[in-house]
VOGU-3710 file (C-alpha; in Angstrom, 3 decimals, decimal comma):
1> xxxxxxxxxx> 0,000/0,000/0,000  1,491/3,251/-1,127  0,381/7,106/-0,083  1,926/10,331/-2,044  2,204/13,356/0,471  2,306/16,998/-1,100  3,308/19,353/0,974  4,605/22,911/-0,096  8,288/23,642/1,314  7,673/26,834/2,063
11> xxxxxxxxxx> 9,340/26,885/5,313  12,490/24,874/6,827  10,384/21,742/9,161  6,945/20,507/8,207  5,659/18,241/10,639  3,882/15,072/8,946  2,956/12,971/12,061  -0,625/13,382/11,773  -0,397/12,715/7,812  1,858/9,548/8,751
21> xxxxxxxxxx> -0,505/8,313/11,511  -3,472/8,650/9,419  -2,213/6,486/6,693  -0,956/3,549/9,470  -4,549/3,278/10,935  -5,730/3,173/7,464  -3,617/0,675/6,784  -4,609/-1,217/9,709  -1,187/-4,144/9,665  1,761/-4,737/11,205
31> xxxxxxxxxx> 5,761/-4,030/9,696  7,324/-1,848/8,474  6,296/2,264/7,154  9,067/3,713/4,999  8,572/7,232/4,132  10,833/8,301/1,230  12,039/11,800/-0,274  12,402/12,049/-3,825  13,929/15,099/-3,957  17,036/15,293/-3,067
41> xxxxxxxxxx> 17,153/19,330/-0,760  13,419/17,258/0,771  14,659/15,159/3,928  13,056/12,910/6,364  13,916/13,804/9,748  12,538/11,656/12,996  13,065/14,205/15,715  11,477/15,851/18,600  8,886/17,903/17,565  10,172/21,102/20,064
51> xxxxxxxxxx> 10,152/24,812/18,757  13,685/25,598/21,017  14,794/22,102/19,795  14,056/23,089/16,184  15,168/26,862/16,201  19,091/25,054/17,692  18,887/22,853/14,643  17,905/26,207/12,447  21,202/28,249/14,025  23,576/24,983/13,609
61> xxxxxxxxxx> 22,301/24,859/9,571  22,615/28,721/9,301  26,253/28,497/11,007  27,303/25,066/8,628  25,495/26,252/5,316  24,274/29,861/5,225  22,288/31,226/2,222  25,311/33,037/1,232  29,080/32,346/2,193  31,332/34,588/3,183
71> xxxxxxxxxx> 32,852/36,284/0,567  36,054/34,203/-0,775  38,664/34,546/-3,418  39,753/37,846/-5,658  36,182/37,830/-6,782  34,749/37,547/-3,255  32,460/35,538/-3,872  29,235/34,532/-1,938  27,791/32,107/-4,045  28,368/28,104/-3,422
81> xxxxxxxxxx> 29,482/26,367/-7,048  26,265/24,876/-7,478  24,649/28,306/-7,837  26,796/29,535/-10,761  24,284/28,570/-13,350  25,942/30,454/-16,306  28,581/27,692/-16,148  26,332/24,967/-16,340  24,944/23,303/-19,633  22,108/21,232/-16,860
91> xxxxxxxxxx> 19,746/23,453/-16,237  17,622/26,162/-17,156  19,054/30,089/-17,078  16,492/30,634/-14,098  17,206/27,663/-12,090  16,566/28,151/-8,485  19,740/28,892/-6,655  19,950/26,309/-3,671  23,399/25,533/-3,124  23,032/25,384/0,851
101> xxxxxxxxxx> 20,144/23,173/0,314  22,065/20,507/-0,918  24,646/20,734/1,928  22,222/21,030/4,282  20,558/17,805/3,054  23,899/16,062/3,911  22,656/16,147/7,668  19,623/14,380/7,217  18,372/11,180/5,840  16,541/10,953/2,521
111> xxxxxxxxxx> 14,258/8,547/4,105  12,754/6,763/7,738  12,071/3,196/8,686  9,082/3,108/11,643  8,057/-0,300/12,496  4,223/-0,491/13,210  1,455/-2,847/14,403  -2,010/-2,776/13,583  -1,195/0,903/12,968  0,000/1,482/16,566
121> xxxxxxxxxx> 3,646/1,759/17,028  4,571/-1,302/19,189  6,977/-4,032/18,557  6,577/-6,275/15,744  8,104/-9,376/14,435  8,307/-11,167/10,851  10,287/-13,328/8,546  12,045/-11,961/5,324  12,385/-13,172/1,829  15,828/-12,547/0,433
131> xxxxxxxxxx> 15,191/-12,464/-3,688  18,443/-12,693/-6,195  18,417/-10,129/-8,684  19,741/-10,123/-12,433  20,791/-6,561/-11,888  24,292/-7,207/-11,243  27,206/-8,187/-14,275  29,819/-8,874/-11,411  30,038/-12,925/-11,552  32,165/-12,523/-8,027
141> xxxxxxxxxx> 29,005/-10,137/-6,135  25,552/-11,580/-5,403  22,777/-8,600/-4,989  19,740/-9,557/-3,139  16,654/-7,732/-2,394  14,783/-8,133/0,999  11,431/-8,304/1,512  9,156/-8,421/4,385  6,873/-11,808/4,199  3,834/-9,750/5,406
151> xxxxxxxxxx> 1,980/-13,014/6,121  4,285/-14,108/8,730  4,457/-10,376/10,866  3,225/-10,331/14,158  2,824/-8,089/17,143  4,251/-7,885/20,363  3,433/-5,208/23,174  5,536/-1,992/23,730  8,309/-4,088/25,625  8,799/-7,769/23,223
161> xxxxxxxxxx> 7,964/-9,956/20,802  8,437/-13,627/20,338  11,215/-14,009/18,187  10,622/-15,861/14,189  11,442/-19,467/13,508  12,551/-18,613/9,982  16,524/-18,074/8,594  15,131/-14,710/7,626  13,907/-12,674/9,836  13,386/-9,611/11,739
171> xxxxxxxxxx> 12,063/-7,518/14,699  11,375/-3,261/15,892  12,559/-1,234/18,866  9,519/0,993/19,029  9,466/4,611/20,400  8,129/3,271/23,649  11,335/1,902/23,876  13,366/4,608/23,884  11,292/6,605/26,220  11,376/3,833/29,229
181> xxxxxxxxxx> 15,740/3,121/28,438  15,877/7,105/28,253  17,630/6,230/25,432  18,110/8,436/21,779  20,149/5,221/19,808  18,018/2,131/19,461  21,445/-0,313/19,026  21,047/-4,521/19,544  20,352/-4,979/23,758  21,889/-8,112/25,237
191> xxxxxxxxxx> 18,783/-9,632/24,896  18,767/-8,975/21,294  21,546/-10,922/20,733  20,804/-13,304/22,688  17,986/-14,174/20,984  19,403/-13,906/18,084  22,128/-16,647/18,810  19,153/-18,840/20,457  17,153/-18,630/16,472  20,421/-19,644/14,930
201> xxxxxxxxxx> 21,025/-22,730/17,191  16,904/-24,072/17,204  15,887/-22,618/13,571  19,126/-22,069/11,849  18,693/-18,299/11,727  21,419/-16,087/9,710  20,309/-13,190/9,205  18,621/-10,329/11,700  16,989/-7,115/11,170  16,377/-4,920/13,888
211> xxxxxxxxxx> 14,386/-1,761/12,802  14,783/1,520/14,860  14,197/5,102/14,849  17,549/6,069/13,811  17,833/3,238/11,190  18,188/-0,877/10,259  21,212/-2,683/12,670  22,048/-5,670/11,144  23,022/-9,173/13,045  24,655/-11,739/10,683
221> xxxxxxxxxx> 26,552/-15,171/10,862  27,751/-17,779/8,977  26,972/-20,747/9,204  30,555/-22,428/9,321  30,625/-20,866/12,472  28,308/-23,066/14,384  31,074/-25,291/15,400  33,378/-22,519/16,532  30,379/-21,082/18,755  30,177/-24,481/20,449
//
């Protein structure tokens, strides 16, 4: 299931929560929501929704990539490369001059992974299907793509979920989460791997996804290392 957002960047944050939690209840499943920028000066940013928060973020940007540098060179000039567009053959003569834009953008993710269940964000569970591609002409590099076996997902509460008997598989660290750890980085717990190392013992598990606010940790063994484990 797919929803388009339009929203008019006429000012630096737009807060999309609302829009975002519309579309999960809507939805109405558990896994995982990825909302994705295609444009590349639009970023994704899951942060604390706090005017003196936002206005810090606002003087750090204005300090790193101001509208206009300070003047440099013989020429002393003010204007970032990307904005010189009488030297470029790419674009229009009245292309929109954005040059801090696209430095800002390098400061922010393009995209955000929020793991949901029946629309709610709690903890969630499911196997994955790891599909070869033809996409690659290296005989020496295997691509795969990863999918989430939707019929498989289940939900936990704010705190677990019972791990996946598959070789595939994955499980969230929901914002409840961070708020009861007091926590801003949603990294593996001991637990985590623990589990993790139980799945690959009972149900030959390989591979482990664990989705969080900030991102996608990976856990991952071989299985030629069974016998060292032991």
């Amino acid at each position: 299931m797919r929803k388009i957002i339009k929203l008019k960047t006429d000012k630096l944050f737009t807060d999309i929560t609302e829009e975002v939690s519309k579309f999960t209840k809507i939805w109405g499943k558990s896994g995982l929501l990825n909302i994705f920028s295609k444009h590349t000066t639009f970023c994704i940013w899951c942060g604390e929704n706090e005017i003196l928060h936002k206005a810090d973020v606002r003087f750090f940007l204005d300090k790193i990539a101001p509208r206009w540098k300070n003047p440099e060179g013989d020429q002393h000039n003010i204007k970032y490369l990307h904005d010189l567009i009488s030297l470029r053959d790419d674009v229009p003569h009245n292309e929109r001059v954005n040059g801090h834009s696209h430095i800002r953008s390098l400061f922010f993710n393009s995209s955000e992974t929020i793991p949901v269940e029946n629309g709610n964000k709690n903890e969630v569970a499911g196997p994955l299907k790891l599909k070869k591609t033809n996409q690659n002409n290296n005989a020496n590099l295997s691509v795969y793509q990863i999918d989430v076996d939707s019929k498989g997902v289940k939900g936990g509460n704010s705190k677990e979920v019972d791990a996946i008997a598959t070789k595939y598989n994955f499980h969230s660290h929901p914002e409840a989460a961070y708020m009861a750890h007091n926590c801003e980085l949603g990294w593996p717990s001991r637990d985590d791997y623990i589990t993790f190392l139980d799945g690959f013992f009972k149900f030959t598990t390989t591979f482990h996804i664990i989705a969080s606010k900030e991102g996608l940790y990976i856990l991952k063994i071989t299985r030629a290392s069974k016998k060292t484990i032991k």
